[in-house]
C-alpha positions as CSV (number, residue, x, y, z in Angstrom):
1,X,-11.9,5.2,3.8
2,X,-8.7,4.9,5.1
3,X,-6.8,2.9,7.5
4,X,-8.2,-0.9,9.3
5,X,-11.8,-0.3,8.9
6,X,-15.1,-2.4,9.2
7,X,-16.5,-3.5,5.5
8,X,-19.8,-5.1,4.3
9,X,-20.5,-7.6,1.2
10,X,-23.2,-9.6,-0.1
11,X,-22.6,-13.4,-0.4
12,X,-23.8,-15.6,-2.9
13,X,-26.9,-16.1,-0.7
14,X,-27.8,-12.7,-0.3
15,X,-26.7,-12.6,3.1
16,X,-24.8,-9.3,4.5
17,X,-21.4,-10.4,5.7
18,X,-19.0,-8.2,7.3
19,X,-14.8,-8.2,7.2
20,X,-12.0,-6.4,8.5
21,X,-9.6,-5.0,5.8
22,X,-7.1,-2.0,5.1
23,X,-6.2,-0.7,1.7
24,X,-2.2,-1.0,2.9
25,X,-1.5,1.8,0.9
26,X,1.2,3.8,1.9
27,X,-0.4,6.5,3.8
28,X,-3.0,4.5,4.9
29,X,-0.9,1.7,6.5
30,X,1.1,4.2,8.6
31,X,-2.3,4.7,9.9
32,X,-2.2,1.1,11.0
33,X,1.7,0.5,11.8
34,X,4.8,2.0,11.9
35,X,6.2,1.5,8.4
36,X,8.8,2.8,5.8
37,X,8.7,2.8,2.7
38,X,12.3,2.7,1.4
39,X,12.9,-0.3,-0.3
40,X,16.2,-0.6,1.3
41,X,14.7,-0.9,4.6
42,X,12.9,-4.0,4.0
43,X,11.6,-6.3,7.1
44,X,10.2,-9.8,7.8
45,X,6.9,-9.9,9.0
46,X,5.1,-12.4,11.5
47,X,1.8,-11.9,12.1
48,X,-0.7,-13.5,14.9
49,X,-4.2,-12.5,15.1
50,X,-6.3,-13.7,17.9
51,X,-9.9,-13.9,17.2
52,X,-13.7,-15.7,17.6
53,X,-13.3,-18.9,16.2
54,X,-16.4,-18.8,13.4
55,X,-14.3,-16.1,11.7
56,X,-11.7,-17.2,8.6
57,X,-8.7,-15.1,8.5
58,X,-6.2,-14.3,5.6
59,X,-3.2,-13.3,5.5
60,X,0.6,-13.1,2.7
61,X,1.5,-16.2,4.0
62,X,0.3,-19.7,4.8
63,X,-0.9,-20.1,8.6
64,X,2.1,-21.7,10.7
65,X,-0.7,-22.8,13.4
66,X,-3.7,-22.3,15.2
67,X,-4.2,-22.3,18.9
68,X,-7.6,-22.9,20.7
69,X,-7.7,-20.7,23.6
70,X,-11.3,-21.5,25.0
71,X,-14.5,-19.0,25.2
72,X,-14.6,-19.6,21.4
73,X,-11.3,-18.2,20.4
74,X,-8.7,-18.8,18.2
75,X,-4.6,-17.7,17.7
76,X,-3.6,-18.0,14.1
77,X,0.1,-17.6,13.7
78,X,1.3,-17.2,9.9
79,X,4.4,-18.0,8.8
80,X,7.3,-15.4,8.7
81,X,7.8,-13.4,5.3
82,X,10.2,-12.8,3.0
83,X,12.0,-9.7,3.8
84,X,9.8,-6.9,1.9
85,X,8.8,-3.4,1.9
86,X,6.7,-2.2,4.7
């Protein structure tokens, strides 16, 4: 697996739930974004991820806000990092 792929767990109930997720390793998260990794080239990060509003998403940081855009969608922006290695 590499890259932002499609993954499947069992809850506590048995149920199959499904998530989004990315190892963020280094090669793998080039796959995903352009990034460095020299730690002198740190950057701040803000991310915003617009999705269906029954879905909980996680990020680094604490969310900033969340926007309801109608036809059961959602914005969540986070709050801006500390500069860090990409």
């Amino acid at each position: 697996m590499k890259g932002f792929y499609k993954s499947r767990y069992i809850n506590y109930q048995g149920e199959n739930k499904y998530h989004a997720t990315t190892q963020m390793e280094p090669i793998s998260a080039r796959l995903m974004l352009f990034c460095l990794d020299e730690p002198e080239r740190k950057s701040i990060f803000k991310i915003n991820v617009e999705t269906d509003i029954k879905y909980q998403v996680l990020s680094n940081m604490p969310e900033e806000s969340v926007s309801y855009l109608g036809n059961d969608t959602k914005l969540i922006t986070f709050m801006e990092t500390p500069k860090m290695s990409t």
